[in-house]
ChimeraX commands (.cxc) that place a marker at each C-alpha (Angstrom):
marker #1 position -3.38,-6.19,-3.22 radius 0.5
marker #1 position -0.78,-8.13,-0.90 radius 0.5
marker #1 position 0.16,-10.96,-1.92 radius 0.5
marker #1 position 0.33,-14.00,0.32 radius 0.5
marker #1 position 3.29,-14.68,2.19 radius 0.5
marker #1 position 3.49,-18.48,0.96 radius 0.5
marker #1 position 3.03,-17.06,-2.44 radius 0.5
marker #1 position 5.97,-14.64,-2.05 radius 0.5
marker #1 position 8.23,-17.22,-0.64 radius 0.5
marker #1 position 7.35,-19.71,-4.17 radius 0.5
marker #1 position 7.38,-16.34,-6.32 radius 0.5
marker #1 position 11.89,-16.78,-5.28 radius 0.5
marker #1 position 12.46,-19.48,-6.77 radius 0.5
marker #1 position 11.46,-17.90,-9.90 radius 0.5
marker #1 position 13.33,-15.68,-12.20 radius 0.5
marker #1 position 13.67,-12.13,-10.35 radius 0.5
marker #1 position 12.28,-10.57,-13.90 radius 0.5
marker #1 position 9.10,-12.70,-13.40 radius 0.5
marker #1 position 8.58,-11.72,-9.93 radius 0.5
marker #1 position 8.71,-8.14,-10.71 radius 0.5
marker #1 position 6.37,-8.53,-12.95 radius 0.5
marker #1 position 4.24,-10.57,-10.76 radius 0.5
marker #1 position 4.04,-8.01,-8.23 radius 0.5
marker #1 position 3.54,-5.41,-10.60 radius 0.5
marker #1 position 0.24,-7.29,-11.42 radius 0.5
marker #1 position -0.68,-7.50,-7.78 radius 0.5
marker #1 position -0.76,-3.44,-8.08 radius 0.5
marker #1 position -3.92,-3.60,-10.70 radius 0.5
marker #1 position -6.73,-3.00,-9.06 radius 0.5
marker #1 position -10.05,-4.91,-9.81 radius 0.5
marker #1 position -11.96,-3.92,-12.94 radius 0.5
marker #1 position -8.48,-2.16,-13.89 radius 0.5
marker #1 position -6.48,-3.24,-16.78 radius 0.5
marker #1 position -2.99,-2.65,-17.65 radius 0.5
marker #1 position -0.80,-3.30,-21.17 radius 0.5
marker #1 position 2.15,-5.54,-21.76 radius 0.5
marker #1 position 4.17,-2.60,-22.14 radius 0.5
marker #1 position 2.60,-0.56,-19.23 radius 0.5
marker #1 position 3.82,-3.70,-16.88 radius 0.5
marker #1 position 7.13,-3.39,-18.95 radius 0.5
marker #1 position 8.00,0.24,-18.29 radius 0.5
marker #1 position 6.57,0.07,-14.12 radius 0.5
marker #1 position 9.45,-2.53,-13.67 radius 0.5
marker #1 position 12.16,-0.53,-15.55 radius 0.5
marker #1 position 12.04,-2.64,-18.35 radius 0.5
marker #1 position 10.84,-0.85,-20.91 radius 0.5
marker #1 position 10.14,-2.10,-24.20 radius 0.5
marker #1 position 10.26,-5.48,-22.60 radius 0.5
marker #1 position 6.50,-6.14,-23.43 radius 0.5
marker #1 position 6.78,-9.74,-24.45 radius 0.5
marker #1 position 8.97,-10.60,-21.92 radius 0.5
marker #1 position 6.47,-9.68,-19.63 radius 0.5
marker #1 position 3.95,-11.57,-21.80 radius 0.5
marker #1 position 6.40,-14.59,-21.49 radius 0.5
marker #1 position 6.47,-14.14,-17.67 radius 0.5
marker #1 position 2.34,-13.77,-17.07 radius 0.5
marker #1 position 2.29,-17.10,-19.16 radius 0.5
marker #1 position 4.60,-19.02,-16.50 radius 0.5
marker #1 position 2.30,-17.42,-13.89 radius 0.5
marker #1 position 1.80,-20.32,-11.64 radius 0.5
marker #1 position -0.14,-18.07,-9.13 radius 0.5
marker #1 position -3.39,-16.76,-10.78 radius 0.5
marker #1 position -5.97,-15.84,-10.44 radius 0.5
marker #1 position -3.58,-14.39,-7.07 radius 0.5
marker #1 position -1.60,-12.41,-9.10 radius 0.5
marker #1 position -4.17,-11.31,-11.78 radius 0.5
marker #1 position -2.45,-11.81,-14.87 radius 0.5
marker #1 position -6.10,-11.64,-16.36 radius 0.5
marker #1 position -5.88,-7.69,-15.83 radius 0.5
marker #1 position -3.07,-7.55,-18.57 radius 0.5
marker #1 position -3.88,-6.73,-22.29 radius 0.5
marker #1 position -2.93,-5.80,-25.29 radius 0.5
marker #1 position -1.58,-2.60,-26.49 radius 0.5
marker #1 position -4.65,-1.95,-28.73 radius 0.5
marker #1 position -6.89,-3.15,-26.05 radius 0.5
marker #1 position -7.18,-6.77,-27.64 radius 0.5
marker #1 position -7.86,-9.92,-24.88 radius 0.5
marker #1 position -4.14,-11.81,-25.95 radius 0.5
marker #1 position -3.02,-14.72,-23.91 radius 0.5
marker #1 position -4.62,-16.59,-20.81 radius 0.5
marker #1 position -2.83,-19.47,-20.46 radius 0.5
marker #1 position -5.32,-20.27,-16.90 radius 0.5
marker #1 position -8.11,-22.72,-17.13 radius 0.5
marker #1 position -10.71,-21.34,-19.82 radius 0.5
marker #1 position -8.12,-19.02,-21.92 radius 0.5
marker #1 position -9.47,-15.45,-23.61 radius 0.5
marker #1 position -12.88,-16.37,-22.79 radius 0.5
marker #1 position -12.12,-16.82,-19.04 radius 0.5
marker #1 position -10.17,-13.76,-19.29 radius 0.5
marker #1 position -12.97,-12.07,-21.06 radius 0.5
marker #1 position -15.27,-13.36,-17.90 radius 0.5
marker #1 position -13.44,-12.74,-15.16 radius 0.5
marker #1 position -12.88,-8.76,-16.54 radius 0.5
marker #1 position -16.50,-8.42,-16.56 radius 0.5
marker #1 position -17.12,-9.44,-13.55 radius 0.5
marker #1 position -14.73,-7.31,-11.89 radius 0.5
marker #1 position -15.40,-4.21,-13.25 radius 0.5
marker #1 position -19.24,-4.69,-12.70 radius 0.5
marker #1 position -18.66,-5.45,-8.80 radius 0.5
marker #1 position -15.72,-2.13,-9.30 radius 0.5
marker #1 position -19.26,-0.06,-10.42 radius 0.5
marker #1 position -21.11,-1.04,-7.79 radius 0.5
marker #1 position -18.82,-0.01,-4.91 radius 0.5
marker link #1:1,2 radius 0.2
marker link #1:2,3 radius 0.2
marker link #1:3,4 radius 0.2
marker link #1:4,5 radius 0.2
marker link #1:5,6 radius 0.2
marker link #1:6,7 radius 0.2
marker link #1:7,8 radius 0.2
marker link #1:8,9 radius 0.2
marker link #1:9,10 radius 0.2
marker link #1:10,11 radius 0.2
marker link #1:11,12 radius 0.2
marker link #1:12,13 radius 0.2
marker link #1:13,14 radius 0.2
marker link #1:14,15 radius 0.2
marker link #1:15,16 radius 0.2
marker link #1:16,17 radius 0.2
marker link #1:17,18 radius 0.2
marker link #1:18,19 radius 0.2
marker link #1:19,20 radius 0.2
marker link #1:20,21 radius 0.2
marker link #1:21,22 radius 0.2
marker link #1:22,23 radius 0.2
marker link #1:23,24 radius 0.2
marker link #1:24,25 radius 0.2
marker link #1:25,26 radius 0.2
marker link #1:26,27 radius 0.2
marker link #1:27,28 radius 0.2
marker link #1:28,29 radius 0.2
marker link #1:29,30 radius 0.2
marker link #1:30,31 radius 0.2
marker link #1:31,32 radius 0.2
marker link #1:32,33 radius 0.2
marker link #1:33,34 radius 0.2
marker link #1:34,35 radius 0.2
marker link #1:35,36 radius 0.2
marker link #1:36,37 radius 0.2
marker link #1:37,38 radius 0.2
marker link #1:38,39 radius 0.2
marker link #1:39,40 radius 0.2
marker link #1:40,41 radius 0.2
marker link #1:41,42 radius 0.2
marker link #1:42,43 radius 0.2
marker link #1:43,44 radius 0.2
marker link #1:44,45 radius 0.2
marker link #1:45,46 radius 0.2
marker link #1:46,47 radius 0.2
marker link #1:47,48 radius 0.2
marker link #1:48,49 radius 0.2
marker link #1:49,50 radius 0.2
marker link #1:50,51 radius 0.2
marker link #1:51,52 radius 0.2
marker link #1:52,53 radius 0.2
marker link #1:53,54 radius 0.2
marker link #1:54,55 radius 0.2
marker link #1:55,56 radius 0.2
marker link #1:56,57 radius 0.2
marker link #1:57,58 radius 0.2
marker link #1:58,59 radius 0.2
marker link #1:59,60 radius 0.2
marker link #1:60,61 radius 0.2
marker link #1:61,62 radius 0.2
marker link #1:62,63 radius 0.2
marker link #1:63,64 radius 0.2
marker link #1:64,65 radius 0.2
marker link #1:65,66 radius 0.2
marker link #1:66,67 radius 0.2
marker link #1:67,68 radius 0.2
marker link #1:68,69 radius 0.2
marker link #1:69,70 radius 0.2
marker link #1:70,71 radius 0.2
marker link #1:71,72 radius 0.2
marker link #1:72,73 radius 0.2
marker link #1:73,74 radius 0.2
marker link #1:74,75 radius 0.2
marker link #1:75,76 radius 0.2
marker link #1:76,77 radius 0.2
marker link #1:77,78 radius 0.2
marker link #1:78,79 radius 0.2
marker link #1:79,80 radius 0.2
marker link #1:80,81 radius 0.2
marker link #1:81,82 radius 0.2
marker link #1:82,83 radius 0.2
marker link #1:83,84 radius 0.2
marker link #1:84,85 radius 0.2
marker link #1:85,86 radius 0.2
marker link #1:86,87 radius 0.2
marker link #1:87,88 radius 0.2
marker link #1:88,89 radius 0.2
marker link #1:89,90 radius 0.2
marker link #1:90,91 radius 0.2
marker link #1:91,92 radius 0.2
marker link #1:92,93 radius 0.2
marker link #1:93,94 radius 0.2
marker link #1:94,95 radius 0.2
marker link #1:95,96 radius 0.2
marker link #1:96,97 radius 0.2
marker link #1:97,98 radius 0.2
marker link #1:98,99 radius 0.2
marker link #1:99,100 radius 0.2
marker link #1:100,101 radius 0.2
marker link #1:101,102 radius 0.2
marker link #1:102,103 radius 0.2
view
């Protein structure tokens, strides 16, 4: 997905870890997920999974940069810090991998 030009320019006044993983999310496709550690090691930072845990909770641009695609290691629906936490997460997921089935 590209992300926004406004959203880019707001994404520098953030830490440059953050935006890395920020745009890393913008890479998952809908009714994809990814792991905390799968983020971790696409930015060169691996083993850095709750950094980029940390990072996806200071995400001031979902559902933009779909943080919601992120999840635990063992599959598990950890963190949302958006509007609606794990259940929202839980929602949205479904959503976008029916609409991924139908295409």
């Amino acid at each position: 997905m590209a992300i926004p030009q406004p959203v880019i320019q707001k994404m520098k006044s953030y830490p440059e870890f953050y935006q890395k993983v920020w745009k890393a999310c913008a890479k998952i496709q809908k009714g994809e997920t990814r792991t905390y550690g799968w983020v971790a090691k696409a930015i060169g930072h691996p083993g850095a999974a709750r950094a980029v845990g940390q990072a996806l909770a200071a995400n001031p641009f979902a559902p933009t940069i779909p943080c919601h695609r992120v999840i635990g290691a063992n599959g598990a629906m950890t963190g949302y810090s958006g509007r609606g936490g794990i259940q929202r997460k839980k929602s949205m997921l479904l959503k976008e991998s029916h609409r991924a089935r139908l295409c």
